[in-house]
Structures are given as structure tokens and as C-alpha cells.
ROGU-86656 format. One line per 10 residues: number of its first residue (from 1); their letters; for each residue x, y, z of N, C-alpha, C, O. Coordinates in steps of 0.1 Angstrom, whole numbers. Example, Ala and Ser with C-alpha at 12.3 -4.5 7.8 and 13.67 -1.06 7.14 Angstrom:
BEGIN
1 = AS = 132,-57,78,123,-45,78,132,-33,78,142,-33,85 | 128,-22,71,137,-11,71,129,0,79,134,11,80
This chain:
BEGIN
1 = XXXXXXXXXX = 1961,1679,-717,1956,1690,-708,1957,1686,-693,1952,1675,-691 | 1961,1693,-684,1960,1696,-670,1943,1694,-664,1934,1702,-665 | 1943,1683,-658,1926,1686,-654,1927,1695,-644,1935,1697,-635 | 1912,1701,-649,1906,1713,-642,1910,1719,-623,1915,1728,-617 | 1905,1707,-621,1905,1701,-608,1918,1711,-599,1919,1718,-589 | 1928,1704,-610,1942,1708,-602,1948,1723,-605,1957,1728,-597 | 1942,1729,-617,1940,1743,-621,1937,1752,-613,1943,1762,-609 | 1925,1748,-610,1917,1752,-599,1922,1753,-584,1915,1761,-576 | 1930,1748,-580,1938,1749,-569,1948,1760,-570,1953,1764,-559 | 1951,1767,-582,1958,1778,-580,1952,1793,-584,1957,1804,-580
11 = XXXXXXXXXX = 1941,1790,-591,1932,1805,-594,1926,1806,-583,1921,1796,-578 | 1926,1821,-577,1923,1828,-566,1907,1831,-573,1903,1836,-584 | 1901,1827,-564,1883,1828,-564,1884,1845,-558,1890,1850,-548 | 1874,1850,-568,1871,1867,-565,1865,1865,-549,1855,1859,-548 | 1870,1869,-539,1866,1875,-528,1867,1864,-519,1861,1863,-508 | 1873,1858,-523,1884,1847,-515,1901,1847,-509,1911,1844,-515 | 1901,1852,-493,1911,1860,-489,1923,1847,-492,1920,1836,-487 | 1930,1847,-496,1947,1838,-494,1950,1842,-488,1946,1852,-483 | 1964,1831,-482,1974,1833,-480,1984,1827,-484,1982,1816,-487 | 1997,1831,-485,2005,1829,-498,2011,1815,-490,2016,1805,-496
21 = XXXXXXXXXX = 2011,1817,-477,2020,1807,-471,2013,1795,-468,2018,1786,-461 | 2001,1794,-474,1991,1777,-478,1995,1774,-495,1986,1767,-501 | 2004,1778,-500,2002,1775,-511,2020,1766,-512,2029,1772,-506 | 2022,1756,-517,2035,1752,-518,2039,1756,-533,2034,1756,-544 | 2052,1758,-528,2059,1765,-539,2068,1753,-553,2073,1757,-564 | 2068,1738,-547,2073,1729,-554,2062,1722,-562,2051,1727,-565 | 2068,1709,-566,2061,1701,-574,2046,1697,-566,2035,1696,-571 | 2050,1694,-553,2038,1681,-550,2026,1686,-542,2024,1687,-530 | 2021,1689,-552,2010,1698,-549,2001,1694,-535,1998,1699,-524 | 1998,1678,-543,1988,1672,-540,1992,1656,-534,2003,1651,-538
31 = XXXXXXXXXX = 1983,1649,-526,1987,1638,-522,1989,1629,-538,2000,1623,-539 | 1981,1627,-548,1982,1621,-561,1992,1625,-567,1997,1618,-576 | 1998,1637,-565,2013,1640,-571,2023,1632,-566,2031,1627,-573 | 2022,1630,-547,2035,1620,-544,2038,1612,-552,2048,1609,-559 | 2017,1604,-548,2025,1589,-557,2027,1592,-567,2035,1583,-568 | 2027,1599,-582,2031,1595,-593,2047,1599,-590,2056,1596,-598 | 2047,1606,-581,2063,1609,-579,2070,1617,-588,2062,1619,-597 | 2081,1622,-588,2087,1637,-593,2090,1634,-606,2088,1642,-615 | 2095,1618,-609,2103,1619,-622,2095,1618,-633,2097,1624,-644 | 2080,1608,-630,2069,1604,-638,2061,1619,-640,2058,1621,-652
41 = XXXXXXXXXX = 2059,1625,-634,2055,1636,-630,2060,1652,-637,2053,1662,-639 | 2072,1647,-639,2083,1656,-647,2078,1654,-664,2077,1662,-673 | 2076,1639,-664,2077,1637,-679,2063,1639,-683,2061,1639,-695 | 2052,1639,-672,2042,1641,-680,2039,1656,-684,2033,1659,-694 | 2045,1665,-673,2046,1675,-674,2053,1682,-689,2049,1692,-696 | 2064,1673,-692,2070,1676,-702,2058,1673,-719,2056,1681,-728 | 2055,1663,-719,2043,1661,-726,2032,1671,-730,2025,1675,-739 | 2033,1672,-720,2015,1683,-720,2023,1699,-719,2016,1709,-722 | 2034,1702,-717,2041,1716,-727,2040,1714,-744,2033,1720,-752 | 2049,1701,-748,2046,1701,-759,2036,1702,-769,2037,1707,-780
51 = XXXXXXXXXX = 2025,1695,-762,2010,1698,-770,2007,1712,-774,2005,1718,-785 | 2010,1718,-755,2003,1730,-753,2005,1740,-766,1998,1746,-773 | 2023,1738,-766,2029,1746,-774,2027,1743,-792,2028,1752,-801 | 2026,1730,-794,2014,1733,-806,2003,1739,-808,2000,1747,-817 | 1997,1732,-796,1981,1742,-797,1980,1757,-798,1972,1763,-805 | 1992,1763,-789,1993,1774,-789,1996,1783,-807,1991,1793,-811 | 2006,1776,-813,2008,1778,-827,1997,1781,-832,1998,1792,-837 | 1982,1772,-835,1975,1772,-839,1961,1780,-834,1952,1784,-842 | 1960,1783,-820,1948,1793,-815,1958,1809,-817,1953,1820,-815 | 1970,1807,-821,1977,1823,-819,1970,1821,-835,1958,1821,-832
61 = XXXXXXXXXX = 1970,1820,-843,1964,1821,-860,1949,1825,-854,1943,1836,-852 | 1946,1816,-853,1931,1817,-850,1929,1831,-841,1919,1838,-843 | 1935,1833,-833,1931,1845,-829,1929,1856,-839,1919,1862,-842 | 1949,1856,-843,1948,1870,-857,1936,1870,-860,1927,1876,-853 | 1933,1858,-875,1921,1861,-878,1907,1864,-874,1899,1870,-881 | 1906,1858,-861,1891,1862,-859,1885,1877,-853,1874,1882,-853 | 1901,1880,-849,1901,1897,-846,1889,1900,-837,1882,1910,-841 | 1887,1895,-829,1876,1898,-823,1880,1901,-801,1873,1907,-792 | 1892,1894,-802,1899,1894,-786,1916,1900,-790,1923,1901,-800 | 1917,1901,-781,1935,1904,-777,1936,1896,-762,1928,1892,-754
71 = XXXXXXXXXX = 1950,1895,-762,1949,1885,-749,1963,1888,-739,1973,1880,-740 | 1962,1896,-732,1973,1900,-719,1977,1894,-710,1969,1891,-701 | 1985,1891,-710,1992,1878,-696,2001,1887,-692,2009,1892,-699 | 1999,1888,-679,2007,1894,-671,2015,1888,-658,2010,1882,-648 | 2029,1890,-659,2032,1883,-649,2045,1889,-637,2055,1895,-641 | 2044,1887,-626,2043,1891,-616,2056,1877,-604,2057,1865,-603 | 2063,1887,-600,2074,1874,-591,2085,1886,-585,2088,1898,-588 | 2089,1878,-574,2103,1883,-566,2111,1879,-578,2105,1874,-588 | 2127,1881,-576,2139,1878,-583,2141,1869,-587,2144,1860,-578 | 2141,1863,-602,2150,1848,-597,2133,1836,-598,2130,1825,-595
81 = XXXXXXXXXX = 2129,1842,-601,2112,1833,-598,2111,1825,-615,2102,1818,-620 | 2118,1828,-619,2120,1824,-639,2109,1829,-647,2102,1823,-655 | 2108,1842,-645,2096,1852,-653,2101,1851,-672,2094,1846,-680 | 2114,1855,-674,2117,1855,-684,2119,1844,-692,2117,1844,-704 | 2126,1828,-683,2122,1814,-689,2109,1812,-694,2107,1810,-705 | 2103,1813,-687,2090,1809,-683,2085,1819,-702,2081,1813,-711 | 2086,1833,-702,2077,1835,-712,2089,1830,-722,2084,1821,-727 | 2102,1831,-727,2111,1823,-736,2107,1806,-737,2110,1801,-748 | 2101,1799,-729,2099,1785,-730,2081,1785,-737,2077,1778,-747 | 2076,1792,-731,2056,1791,-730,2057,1796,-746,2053,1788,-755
91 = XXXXXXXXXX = 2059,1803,-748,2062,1815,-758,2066,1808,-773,2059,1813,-781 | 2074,1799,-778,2086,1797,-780,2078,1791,-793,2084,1791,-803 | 2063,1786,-793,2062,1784,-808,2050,1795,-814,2043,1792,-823 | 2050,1806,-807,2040,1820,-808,2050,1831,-823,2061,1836,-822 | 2043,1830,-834,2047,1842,-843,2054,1855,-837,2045,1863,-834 | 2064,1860,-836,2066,1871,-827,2059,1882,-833,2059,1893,-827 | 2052,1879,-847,2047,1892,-854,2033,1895,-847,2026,1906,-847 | 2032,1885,-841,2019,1887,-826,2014,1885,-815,2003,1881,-810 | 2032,1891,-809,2033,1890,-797,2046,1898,-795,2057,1897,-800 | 2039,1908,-786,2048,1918,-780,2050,1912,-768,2040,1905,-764
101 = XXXXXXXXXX = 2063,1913,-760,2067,1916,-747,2073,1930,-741,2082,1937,-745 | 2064,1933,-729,2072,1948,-721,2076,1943,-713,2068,1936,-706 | 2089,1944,-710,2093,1946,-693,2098,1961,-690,2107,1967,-695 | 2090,1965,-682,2089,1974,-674,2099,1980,-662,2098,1975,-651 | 2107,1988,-664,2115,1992,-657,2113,2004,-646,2102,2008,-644 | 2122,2008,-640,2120,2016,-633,2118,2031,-644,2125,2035,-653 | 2101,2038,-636,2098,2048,-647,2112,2061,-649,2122,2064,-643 | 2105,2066,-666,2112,2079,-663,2100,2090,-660,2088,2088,-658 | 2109,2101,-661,2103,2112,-656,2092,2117,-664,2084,2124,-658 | 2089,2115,-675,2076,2117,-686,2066,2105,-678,2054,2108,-677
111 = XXXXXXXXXX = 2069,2093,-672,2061,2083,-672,2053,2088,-656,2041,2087,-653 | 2066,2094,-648,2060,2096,-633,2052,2113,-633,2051,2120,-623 | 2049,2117,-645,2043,2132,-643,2032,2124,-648,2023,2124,-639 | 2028,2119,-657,2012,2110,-660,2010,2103,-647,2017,2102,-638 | 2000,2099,-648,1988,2091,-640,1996,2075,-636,1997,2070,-648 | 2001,2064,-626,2003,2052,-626,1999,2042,-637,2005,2032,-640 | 1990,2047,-642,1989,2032,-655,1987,2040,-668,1981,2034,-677 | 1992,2052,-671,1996,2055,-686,2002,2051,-693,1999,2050,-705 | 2016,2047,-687,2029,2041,-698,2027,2024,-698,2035,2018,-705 | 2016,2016,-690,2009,2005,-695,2000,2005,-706,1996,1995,-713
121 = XXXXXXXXXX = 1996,2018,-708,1983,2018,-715,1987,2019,-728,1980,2013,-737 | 1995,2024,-730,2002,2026,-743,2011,2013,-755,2015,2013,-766 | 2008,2002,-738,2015,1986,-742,2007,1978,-747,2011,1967,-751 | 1995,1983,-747,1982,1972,-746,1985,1960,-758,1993,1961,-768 | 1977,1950,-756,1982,1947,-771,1968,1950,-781,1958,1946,-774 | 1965,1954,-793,1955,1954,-804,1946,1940,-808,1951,1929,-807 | 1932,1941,-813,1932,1925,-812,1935,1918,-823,1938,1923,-834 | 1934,1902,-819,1943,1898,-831,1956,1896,-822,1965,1892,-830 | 1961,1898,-813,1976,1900,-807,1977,1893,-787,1967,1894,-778 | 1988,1889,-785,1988,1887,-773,2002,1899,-771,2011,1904,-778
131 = XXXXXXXXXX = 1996,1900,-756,2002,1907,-754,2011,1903,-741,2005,1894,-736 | 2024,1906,-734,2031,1903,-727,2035,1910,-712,2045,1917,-714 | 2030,1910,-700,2037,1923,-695,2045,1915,-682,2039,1908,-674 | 2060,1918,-684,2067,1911,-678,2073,1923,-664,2082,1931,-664 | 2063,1920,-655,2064,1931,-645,2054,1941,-649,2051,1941,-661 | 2047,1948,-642,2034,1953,-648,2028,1965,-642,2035,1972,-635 | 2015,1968,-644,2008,1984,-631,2007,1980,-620,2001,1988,-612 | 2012,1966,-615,2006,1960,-602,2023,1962,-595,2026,1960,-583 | 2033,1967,-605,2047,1976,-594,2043,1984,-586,2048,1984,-575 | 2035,1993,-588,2027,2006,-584,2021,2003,-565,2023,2009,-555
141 = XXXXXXXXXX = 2014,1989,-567,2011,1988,-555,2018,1973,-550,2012,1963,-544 | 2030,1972,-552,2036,1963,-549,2057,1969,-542,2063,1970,-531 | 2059,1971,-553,2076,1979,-550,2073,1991,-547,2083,1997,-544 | 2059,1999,-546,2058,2012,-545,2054,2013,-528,2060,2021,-521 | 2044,2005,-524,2041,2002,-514,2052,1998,-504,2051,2002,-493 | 2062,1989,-506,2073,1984,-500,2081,1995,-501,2086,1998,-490 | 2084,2004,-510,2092,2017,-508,2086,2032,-514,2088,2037,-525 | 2075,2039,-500,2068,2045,-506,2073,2059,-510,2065,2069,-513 | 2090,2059,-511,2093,2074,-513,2096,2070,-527,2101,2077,-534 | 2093,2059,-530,2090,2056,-546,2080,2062,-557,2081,2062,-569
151 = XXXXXXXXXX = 2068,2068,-544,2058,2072,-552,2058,2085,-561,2064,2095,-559 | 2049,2082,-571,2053,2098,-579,2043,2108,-569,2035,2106,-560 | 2049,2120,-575,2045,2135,-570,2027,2136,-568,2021,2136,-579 | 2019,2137,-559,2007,2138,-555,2005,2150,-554,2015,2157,-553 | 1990,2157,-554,1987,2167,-549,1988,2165,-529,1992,2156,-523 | 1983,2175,-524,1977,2173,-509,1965,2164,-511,1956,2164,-520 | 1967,2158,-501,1954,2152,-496,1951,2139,-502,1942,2133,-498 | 1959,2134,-511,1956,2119,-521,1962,2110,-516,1960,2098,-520 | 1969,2113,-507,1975,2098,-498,1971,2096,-491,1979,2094,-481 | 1956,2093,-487,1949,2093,-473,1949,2077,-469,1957,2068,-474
161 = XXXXXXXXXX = 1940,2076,-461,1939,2062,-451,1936,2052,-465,1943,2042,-467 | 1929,2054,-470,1923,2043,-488,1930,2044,-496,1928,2038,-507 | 1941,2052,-494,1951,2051,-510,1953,2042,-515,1948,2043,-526 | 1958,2031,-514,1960,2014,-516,1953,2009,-517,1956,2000,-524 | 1938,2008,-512,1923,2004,-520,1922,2010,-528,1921,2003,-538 | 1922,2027,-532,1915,2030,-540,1928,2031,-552,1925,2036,-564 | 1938,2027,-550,1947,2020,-566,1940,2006,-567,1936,2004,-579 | 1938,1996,-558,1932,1985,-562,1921,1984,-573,1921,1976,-582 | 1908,1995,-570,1901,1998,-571,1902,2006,-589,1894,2006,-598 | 1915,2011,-588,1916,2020,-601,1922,2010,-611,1921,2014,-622
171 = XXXXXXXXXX = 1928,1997,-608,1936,1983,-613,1921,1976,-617,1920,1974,-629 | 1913,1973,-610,1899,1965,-609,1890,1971,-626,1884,1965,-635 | 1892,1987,-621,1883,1993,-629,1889,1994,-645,1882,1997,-654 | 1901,1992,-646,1912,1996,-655,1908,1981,-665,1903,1980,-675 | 1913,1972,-657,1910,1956,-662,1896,1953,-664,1894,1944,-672 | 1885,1957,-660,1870,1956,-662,1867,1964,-679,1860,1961,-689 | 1874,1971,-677,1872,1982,-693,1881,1979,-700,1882,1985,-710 | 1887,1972,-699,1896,1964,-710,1889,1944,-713,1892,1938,-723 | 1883,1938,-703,1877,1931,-704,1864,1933,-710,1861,1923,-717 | 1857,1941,-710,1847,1947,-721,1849,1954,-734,1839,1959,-740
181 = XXXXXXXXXX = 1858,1954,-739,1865,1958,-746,1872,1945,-754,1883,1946,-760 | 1867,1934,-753,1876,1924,-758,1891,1919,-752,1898,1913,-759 | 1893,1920,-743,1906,1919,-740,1908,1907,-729,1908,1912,-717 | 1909,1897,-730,1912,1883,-722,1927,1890,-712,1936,1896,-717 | 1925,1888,-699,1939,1890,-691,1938,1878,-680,1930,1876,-671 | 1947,1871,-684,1954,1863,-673,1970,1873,-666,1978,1881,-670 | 1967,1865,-651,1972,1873,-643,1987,1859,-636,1983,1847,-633 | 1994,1860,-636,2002,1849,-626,2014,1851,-621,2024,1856,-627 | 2012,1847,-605,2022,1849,-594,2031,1839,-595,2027,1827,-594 | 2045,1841,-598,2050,1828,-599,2056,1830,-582,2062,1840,-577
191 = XXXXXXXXXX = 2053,1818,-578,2053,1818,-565,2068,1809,-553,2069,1801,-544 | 2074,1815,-558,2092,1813,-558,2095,1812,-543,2090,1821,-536 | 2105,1797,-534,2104,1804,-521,2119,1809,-519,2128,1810,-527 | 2120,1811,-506,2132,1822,-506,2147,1811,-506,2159,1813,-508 | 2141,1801,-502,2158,1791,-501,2157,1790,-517,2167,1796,-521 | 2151,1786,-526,2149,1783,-540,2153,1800,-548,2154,1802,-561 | 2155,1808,-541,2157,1821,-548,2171,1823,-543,2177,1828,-552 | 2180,1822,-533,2189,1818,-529,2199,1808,-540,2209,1811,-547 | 2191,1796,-537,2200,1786,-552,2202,1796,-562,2213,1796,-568 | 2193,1804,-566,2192,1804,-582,2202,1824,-583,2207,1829,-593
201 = XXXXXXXXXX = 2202,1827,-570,2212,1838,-566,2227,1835,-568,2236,1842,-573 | 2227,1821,-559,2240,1815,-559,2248,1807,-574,2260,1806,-575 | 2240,1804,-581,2243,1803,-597,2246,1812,-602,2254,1812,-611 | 2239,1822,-597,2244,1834,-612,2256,1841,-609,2262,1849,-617 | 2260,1838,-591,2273,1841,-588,2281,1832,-594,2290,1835,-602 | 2279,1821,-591,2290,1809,-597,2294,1807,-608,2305,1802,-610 | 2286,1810,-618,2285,1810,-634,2287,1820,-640,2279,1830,-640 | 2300,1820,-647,2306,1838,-649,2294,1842,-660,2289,1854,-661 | 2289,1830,-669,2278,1833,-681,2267,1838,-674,2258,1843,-682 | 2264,1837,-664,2252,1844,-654,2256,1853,-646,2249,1853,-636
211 = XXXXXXXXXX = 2266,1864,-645,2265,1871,-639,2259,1885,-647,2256,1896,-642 | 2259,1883,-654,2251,1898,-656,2240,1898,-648,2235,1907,-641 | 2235,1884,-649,2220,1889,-643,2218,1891,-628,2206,1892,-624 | 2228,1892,-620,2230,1893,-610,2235,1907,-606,2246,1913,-609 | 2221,1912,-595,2226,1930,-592,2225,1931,-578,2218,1924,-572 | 2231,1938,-573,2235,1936,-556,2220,1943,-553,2214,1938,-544 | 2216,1951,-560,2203,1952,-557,2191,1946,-549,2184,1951,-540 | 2191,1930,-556,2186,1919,-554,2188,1914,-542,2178,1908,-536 | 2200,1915,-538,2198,1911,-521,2193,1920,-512,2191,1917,-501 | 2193,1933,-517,2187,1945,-506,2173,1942,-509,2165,1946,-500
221 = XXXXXXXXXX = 2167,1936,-520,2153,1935,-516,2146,1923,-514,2134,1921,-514 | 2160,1913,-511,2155,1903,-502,2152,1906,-490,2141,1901,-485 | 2160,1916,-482,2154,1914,-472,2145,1920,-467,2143,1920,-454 | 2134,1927,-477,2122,1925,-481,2112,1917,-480,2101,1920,-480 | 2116,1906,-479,2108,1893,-484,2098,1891,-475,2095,1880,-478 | 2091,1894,-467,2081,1894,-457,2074,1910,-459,2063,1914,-454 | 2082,1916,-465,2068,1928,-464,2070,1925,-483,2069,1937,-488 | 2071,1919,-490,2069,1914,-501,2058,1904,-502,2050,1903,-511 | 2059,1897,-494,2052,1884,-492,2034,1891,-488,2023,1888,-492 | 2039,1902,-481,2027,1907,-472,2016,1914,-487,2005,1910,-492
231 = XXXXXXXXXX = 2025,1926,-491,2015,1930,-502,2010,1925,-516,2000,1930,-521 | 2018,1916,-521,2017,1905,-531,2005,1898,-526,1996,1897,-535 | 2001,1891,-513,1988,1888,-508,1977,1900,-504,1966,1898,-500 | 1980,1907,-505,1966,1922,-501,1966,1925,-515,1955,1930,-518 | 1976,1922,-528,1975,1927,-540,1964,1917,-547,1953,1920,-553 | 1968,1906,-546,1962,1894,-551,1947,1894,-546,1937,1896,-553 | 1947,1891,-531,1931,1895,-525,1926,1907,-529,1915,1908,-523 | 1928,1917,-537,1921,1925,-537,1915,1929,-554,1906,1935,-557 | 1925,1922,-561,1924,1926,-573,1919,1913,-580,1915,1916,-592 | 1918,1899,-577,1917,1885,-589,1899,1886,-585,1893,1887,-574
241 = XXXXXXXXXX = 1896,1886,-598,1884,1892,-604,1878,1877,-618,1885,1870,-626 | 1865,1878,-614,1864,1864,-626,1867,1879,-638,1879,1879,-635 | 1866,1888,-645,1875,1886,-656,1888,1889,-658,1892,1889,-670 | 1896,1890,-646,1910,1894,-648,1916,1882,-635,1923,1889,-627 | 1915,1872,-632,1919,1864,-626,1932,1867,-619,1938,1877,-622 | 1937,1857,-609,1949,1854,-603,1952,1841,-605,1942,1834,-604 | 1966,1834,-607,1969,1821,-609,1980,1821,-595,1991,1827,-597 | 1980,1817,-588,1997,1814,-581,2001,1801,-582,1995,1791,-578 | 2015,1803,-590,2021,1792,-599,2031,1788,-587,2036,1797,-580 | 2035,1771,-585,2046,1772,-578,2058,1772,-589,2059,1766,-600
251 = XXXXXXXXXX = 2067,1781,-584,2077,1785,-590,2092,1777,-587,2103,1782,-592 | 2092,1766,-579,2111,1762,-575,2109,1752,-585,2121,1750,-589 | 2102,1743,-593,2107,1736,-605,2101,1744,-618,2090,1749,-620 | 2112,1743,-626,2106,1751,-638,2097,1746,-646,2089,1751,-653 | 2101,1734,-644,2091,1726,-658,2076,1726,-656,2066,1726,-663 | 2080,1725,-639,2058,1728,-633,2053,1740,-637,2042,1743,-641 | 2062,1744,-637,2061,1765,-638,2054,1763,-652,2042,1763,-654 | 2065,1763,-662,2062,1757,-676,2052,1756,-681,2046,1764,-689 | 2049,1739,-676,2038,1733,-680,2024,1739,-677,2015,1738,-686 | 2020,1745,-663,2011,1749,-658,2006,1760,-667,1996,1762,-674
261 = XXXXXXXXXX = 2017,1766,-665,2008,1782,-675,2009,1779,-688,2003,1789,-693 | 2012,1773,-698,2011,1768,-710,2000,1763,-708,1993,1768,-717 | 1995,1756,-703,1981,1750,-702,1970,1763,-699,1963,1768,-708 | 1971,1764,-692,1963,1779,-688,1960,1788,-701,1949,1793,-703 | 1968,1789,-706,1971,1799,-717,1961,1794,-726,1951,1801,-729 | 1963,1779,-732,1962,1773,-746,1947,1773,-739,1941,1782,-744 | 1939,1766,-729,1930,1763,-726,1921,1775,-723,1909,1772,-725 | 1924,1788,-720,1916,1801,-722,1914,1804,-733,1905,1812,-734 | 1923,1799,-746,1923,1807,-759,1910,1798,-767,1901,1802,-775 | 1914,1781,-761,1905,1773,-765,1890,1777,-762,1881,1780,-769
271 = XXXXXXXXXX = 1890,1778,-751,1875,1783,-744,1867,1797,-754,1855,1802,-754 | 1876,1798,-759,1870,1819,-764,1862,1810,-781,1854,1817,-787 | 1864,1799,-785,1856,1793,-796,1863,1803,-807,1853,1810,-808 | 1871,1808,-813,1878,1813,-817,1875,1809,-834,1869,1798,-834 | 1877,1814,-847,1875,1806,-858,1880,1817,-868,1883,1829,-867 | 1882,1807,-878,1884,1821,-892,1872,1822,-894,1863,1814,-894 | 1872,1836,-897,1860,1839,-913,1856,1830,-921,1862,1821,-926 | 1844,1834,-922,1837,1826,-929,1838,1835,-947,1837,1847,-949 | 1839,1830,-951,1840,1836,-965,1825,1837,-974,1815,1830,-976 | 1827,1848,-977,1812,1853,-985,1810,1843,-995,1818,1834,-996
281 = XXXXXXXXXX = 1797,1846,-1004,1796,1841,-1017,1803,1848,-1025,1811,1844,-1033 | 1800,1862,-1023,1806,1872,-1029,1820,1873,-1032,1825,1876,-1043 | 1829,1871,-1018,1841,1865,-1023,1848,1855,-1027,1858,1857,-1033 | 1842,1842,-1025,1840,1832,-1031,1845,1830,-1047,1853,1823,-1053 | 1834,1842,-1050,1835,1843,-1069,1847,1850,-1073,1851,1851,-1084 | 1852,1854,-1065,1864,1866,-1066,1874,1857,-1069,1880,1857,-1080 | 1878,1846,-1057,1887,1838,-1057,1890,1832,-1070,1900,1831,-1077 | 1873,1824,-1070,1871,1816,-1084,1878,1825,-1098,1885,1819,-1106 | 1875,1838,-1098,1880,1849,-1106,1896,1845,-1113,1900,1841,-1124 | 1906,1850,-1094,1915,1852,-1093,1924,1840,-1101,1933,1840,-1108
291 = XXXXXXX = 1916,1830,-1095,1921,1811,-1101,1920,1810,-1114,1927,1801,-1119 | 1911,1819,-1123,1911,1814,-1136,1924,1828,-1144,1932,1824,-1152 | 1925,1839,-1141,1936,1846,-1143,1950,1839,-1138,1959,1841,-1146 | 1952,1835,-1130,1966,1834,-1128,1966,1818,-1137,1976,1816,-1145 | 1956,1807,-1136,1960,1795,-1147,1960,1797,-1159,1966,1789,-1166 | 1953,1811,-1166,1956,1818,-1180,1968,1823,-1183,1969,1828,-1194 | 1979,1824,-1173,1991,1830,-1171,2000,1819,-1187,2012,1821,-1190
């Protein structure tokens, strides 16, 4: 496990303003990161995935059965930030029979005549289940805000001076009643910088096996990247909440990326004390039942 200490350096404390540009986006976090240096550093990293991802095998069971939580991780990034490694790598020893992923596209027209967080609501995951939202209700005040003729159809009068608080406000309240409701949400910014999004632009040109994922798109909303930078920080300050948190992950090595939120994950699931059923007396005898018919076979 990841001590606390250094976890703690990236969860955004409720009512604690950031800013994105005190946060480094590579490996070395910390002065104790230099010295163990990148490569020792790399492998320990590599280590402590591995665990995670046992552990994680074993609290995803423990969840099913104890049916008592569901567990939403949502995650949040510019282009190119390794959202989809990142849940393909963290992910990779989770049952898929309990674990949905959405990624979230641009709405259709059934999704933009409802309310901003209906066609989320419908994703939730059940408990017993994690759930995945790769891109999430935080587009709304994030790509919506950066292009507001994005917005769906309003009555008069709803776009006033508070509109953007009072979606915060409707995100805060949304995640509070799902947190009462049993529902664990981790939140994480993977925090990608723009030369490092660049490299990873320039690969998927170079590499004909990576060009699909490459859309000219992507560079019209780089140049974005400063009124991106801006509401991703008013989003984060306004919404990481002790039960629906913020993590900002540095995102230019993947294996930090990786390792960090794999730990996060396994170590929230560990915390919830999680357990099977206890078995009746009553059922007990049933069993004993069952055992003496099938050895009479």
C-alpha cells in the first residue's frame, strides 16, 4: 500500500481552493521521491499494482456478497490523459459480471430534452457492483461551460448570474443522495500536462495502429487548454466533498497513474469492512441436508 501521507497530497480537502498549477503532473512528487529516483520508484510502483490488483479480485467478491455498497469511480481528463489504460490496467483482475463501464458521448436528442444528469442516472451501478463512468455529469459543467452553445434548451430566466453554482450545487446534491443511499464515489482528475499530451498526440499520428484514436477534433480543443485548466479547477473546488471526494492524479507516467488509483480503489473498498454472510443455523442444517442427498447419490 501507498502510505497515507502521500495519498493525501492529492485528495482535494472539502473547502479547500486549488490550484491545478501547484500540482505536478510527473513522477516526483516529493523531495523522498527524487531520492529513490524514477527507476526504483517505477518498480515499486509496479509492485504495489500487483497486490492492489489481487486485492482488488478479492474485495470485488466481498462486495457482491455483502450487498450492502455499490462503488462509482469516476473519471475525468483532457485528451490523451490515459483514461481508458488506466481503467483496462486498474480494472484487469475485476469480474466484468460486476463491473460496468460508460463512456459517455456526446448526448442525443432524448438525453438533451431530460434534465443534465438523467442519462447518468440510468448508469448507476446496483449494489454488489462497481460501477465505471469514463467521462461523466461533470461534461455538463466542464465542455458545456467551455462551449456554452453546447447547452441544452432552457426555459427564460435559468441562465442567470448562479447557473454554474447552482449545477455544482445540483452535482453536490445528486452525489450526497447517492452517498446515503449506499453508494461509495471516488472522483479522479487525471492530471495530464500539455507537452505530455502533445507526445502522446504525436504517437497516434506516427503509429498507423493508433490512428484511429486520433480526431482533429482534439487539437481544436487544445487550444482550449487554459479555459480547460480554468473550469476543471472551479469544478473540482466546488464539488470534492468528504463523501464524493477529488483525487488529482499526475497523469505523464502511466504506471504512477496506475499504481495510485489502484491503491485508492483497493484501500476505500478495504476501509467499508466488507464481509460475506454469515450463515444461519437454520441454513446450516439445510446444507448438512443437501450433503447427505447428493453422497446418497
Amino acid at each position: 500500500m501507498i502510505k497515507k501521507k502521500y495519498i493525501d497530497l492529492l485528495r482535494v480537502e472539502p473547502g479547500k481552493k486549488i490550484s491545478l498549477k501547484d500540482y505536478d503532473t510527473g513522477w516526483a512528487q516529493t523531495e523522498e521521491f527524487k531520492e529513490i529516483g524514477k527507476d526504483n520508484l517505477k518498480k515499486r510502483a509496479s509492485d504495489i499494482l500487483e497486490q492492489n490488483l489481487e486485492d482488488l479480485t478479492l474485495m470485488q467478491q466481498l462486495l457482491y456478497a455483502d450487498d450492502r455498497y455499490s462503488l462509482l469511480i469516476v473519471f475525468q481528463a483532457m485528451d490523451a490523459a490515459g483514461k481508458d489504460g488506466t481503467i483496462k490496467h486498474v480494472m484487469s483482475g475485476v469480474n466484468p459480471q460486476g463491473c460496468q463501464v460508460f463512456s459517455f458521448k456526446k448526448p442525443s436528442a432524448e438525453e438533451l430534452d431530460h434534465n443534465f444528469l438523467w442519462r447518468y442516472m440510468k448508469c448507476l451501478p446496483e449494489r454488489g457492483r462497481i460501477g465505471i463512468f469514463n467521462r461523466s455529469y461533470y461534461e455538463d459543467v466542464l465542455v458545456v461551460k467551455v462551449h456554452p452553445e453546447l447547452l441544452q434548451n432552457l426555459p427564460d430566466g435559468k441562465r442567470g448570474k448562479s447557473f454554474w453554482e447552482d449545477r455544482y450545487e445540483d452535482i453536490n446534491a445528486f452525489e450526497r443522495h447517492l452517498e446515503r443511499n449506499g453508494t461509495v464515489i471516488l472522483k479522479f482528475f487525471l492530471n495530464v500536462s500539455k507537452k505530455t499530451q502533445k507526445e502522446r498526440f504525436m504517437e497516434r499520428l506516427d503509429r498507423p495502429e493508433k490512428n484511429w484514436k486520433f480526431s482533429v477534433s482534439d487539437v481544436a480543443e487544445r487550444e482550449h487548454w487554459g479555459d480547460y485548466m480554468d473550469v476543471y479547477e472551479n469544478a473540482i473546488n466546488a464539488t470534492s466533498t468528504k463523501w464524493a471526494p477529488w483525487y488529482i492524479i499526475p497523469a505523464d507516467n502511466k504506471w504512477a497513474t496506475r499504481a495510485l488509483i489502484a491503491d485508492i480503489i483497493a484501500s476505500t473498498l478495504r476501509d467499508l469492512d466488507l464481509k460475506f454472510p454469515e450463515v444461519t443455523q437454520a441454513q446450516l442444517e439445510m446444507l448438512a441436508e443437501a450433503r447427505k442427498k447428493l453422497e446418497a447419490e
